[in-house]
N, C-alpha and C positions, 0 to 999 in steps of 0.2 A: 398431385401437389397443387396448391392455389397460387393463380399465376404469378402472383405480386409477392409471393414471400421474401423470397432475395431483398427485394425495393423495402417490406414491409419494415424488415429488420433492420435496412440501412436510414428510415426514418426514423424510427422506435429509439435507433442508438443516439441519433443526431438529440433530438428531445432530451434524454434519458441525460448525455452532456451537456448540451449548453441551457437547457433550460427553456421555458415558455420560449417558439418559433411562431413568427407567421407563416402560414400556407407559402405567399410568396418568395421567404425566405427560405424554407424548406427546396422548393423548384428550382432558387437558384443553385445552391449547395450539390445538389443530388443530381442537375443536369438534367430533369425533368420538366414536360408542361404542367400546367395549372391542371388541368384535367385529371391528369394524373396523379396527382397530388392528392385532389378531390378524393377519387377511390380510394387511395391508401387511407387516407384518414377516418374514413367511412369505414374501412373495416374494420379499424385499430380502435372506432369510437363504440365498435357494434360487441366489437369484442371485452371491451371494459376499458383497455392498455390507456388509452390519451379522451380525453376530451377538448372538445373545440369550444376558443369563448371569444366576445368582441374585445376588443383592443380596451384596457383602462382609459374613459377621458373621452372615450370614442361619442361624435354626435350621430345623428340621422340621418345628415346629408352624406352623400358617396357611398360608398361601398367597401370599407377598408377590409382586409385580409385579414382573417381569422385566424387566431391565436390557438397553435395545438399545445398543451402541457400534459406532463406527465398524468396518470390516472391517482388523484391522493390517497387512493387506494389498494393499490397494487407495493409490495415490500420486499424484501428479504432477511433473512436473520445473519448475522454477521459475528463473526468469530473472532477475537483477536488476542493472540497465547504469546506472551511476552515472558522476561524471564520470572520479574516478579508481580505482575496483574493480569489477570483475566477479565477479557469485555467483550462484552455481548450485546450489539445493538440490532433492534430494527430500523431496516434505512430504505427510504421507499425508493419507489421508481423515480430517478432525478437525479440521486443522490444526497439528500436531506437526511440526517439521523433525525428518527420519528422519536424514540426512548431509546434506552440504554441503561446495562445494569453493569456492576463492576465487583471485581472482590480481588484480594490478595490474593499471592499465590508466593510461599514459602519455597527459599532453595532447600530441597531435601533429595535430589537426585532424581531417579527415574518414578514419577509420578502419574502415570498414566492413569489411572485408575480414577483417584481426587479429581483431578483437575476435568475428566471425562462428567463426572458427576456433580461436581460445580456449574460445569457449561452447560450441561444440560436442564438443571434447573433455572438457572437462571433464563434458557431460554425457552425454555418452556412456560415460567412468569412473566417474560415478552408477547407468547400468544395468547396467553390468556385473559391479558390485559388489551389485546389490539382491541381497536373497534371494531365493531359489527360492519359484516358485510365485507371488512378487509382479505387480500387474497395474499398467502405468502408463498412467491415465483423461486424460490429455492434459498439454499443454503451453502454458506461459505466462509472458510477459516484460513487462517494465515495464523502460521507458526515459526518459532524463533529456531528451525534450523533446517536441513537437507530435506525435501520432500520428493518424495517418486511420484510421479506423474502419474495418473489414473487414479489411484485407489488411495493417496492419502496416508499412506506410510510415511513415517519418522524415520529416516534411514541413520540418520546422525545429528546430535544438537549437543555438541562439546559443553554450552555453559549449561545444559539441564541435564547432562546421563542421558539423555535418549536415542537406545540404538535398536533399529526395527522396531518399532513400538505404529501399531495398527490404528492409528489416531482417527482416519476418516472414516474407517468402517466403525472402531467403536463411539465413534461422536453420534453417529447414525443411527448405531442401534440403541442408545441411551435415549438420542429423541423420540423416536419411533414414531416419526412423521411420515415414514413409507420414500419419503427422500431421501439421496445418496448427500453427500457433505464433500463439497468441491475445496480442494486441502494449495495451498503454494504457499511457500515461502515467502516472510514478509517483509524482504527487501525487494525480492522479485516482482511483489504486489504493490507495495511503496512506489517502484519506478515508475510502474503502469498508472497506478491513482494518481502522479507528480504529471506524468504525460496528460491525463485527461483532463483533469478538472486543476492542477495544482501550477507550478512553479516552472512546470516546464510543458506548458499548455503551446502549440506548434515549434515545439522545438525533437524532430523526432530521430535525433541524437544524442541521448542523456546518458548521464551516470547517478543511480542515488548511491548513497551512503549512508546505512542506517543502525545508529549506534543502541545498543541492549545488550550492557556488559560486553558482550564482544561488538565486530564491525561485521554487519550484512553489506551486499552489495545488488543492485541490478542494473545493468545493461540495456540499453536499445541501440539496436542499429537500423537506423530504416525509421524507426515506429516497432519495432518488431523484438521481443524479449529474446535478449542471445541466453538460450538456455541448456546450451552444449550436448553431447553423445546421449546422456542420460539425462539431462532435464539437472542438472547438479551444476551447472555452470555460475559462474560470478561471485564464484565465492571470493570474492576480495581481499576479506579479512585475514584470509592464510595465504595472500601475497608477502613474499618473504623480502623483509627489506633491512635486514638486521643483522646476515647470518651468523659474524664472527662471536660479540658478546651480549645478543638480543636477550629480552622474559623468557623465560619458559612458556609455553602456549598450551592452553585445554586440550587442542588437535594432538598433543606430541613433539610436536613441531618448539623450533624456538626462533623469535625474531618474526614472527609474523606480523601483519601489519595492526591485527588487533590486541598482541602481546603487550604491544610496546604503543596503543593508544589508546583503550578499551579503559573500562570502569575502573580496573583492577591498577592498571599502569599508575592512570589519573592520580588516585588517591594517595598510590604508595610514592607515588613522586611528591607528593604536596605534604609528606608526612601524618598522614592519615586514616593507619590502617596499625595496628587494628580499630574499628570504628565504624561511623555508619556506612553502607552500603546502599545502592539503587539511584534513580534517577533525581532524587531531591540530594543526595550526597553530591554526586556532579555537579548540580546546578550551581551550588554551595560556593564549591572550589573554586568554578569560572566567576561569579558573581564575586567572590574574595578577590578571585586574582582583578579583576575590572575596578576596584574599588582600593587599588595599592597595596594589598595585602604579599608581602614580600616572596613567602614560601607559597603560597598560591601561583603567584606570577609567574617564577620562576620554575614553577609543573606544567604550566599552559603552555609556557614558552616551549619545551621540552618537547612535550604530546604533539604541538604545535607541528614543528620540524617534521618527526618523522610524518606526521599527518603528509603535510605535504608532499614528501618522500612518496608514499603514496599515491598522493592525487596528480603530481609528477609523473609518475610511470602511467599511468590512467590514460592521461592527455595524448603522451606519446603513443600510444597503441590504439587510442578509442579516437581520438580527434572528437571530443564530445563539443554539442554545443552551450549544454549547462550543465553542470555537478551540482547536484542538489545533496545537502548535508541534511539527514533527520533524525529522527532519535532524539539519544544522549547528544550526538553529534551534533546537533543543532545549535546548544551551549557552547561545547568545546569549539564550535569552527567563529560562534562570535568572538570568543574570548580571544583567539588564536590565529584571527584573520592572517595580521601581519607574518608570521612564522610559515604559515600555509603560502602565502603569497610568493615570499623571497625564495621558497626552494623551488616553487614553480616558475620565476623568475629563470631562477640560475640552472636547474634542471630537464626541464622538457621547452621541447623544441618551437621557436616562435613561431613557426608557422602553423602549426597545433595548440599552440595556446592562444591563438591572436583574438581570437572569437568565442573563446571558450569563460564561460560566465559563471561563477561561483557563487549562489546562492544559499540560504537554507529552507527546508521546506513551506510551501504555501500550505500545507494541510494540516499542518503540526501532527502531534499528536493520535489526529485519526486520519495520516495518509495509508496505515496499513491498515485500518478497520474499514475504510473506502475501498482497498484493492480487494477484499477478501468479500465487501458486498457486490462488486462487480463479478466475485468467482462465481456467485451464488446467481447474476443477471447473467449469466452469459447464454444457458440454454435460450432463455426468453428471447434476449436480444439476436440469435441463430436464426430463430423461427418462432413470430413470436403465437403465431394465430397456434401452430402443433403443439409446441410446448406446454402452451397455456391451457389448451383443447385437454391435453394429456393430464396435467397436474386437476383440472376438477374434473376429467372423469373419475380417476382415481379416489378423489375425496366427495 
């Protein structure tokens, strides 16, 4: 094994997060000498991964510390299965989406098949459009429900029908890239991309909450994804906080905490259903309600509560230092601040809440298309010289 790899990777990641490093800055972080540094970079530069450039502005005189950035070369393809869109970006080494392609995706129950064949196209019209010379370091997808650990199995996703449904092996063999397709959860994924790059960047005590018709949840404790016995943990949304006359819930369940906050709640609460559905109907209702709209406000307010009811029980158990709301949830928790607020007020404990910061996502939108591109960096960023070694002997 090449001695440096451990180091290699722990610089590779530092780059791959914060972006353009100097040499110096690099040493300090990593607890390393300059010398050191020197080599790492040398072989990360020899290898394609970072190049070295002078500082912007830089003149002649002295000698200023050379700037490693990502390689704009280097990508991955990224997967993001929602209830109702499918997206597929390339996002290089940094984290920059380089393209990106999108399509609808109809509720019609267990659709494995379509949606397999959609993503695949589409990202298949991502390689073939990269530039020349570009290198893609793997693949990764984040889905809207239960995922098994290893192999990418759909174990359960209440708002699409999917039960055991073999997602990351057949995304794989649709691509037929010779790569395996790195599958989690994309609230699980949401936490982690909020932790690195997003909303809750040194804070490594979070909670996301991520609304797609139902509530996703992930956890950190530490910096560290609580992902329970089976890798099934944080399911938030079937925290039951309702039980005597809660919705009925997808899961079986009634009174859960997505029953009674979720898209479906929203709407029916605001008199709205039958009628449009999805993420532009939400927006709708929070945007009605913010703008005085009677029977709006009066849904938000509602959603609101129990919301907090939730985020209440959260605090008491997680002692988080930020709740990050995404999704749908992004809307609802502006519209709904006040109502989230006072149950956390009156419900969970101040010495647990004292510190605890409620935000909503810094990555909007693509905080789950960013976790599922780091599903797809992670062999790289392990080892980056073998990995890398590996994926173009292979091609």
């Amino acid at each position: 094994m090449h001695r440096h790899r451990p180091s290699l990777g722990t610089l590779l990641h530092h780059v791959h997060v914060s972006g353009p490093l100097s040499r110096a800055a690099l040493a300090e972080r990593m607890g390393v000498n300059r010398s050191t540094i020197l080599a790492l970079t040398a072989d990360l530069v020899a290898a394609g991964l970072v190049v070295e450039q002078h500082p912007a502005g830089t003149t002649g005189a002295g000698r200023p510390s050379l700037v490693v950035r990502p390689s704009p070369g280097v990508f991955v393809l990224a997967f993001d299965v929602a209830v109702d869109r499918l997206t597929v970006a390339r996002v290089g080494l940094g984290g920059a989406v380089l393209d990106r392609r999108s399509a609808a995706r109809t509720r019609t129950g267990a659709d494995l098949d379509p949606v397999v064949r959609k993503l695949a196209a589409l990202g298949r019209s991502l390689l073939d459009t990269a530039p020349p010379g570009s290198v893609c370091a793997g693949l990764g997808a984040s889905y809207c429900g239960m995922i098994r650990p290893g192999d990418g199995m759909v174990r359960y996703g209440p708002s699409t029908g999917w039960v055991d449904q073999a997602f990351g092996t057949e995304l794989a063999r649709a691509l037929d890239t010779g790569r395996p397709v790195a599958v989690g959860n994309e609230a699980h994924l949401g936490a982690l991309a909020e932790f690195e790059r997003g909303a809750g960047v040194g804070v490594p005590d979070l909670i996301y909450l991520h609304g797609d018709v139902g509530v996703g949840g992930g956890i950190l404790v530490g910096g560290q994804l609580l992902g329970g016995d089976g890798g099934y943990g944080c399911e938030v949304g079937h925290m039951l906080v309702n039980p005597a006359d809660g919705r009925p819930c997808l899961c079986g369940s009634q009174g859960c905490l997505e029953a009674e906050t979720g898209e479906y709640a929203l709407l029916a609460a605001a008199g709205r259903t039958p009628g449009p559905v999805g993420a532009e109907a939400v927006r709708a209702v929070a945007r009605d309600a913010q703008a005085g709209d009677p029977a709006a406000a009066a849904a938000v307010a509602e959603i609101g509560d129990w919301l907090g009811i939730g985020v209440a029980n959260l605090i008491n158990l997680f002692n988080p230092g930020v709740v990050v709301f995404g999704g749908m949830l992004r809307d609802v928790y502006t519209a709904a601040a006040p109502q989230v607020s006072a149950r956390i007020a009156r419900h969970a404990m101040p010495v647990s809440r004292e510190r605890a910061r409620l935000t909503v996502s810094a990555l909007a939108d693509d905080a789950t298309l960013l976790g599922a591109a780091d599903l797809g960096f992670a062999a790289l960023l392990a080892d980056p010289l073998g990995a890398f070694d590996a994926f173009q002997s292979a091609h």
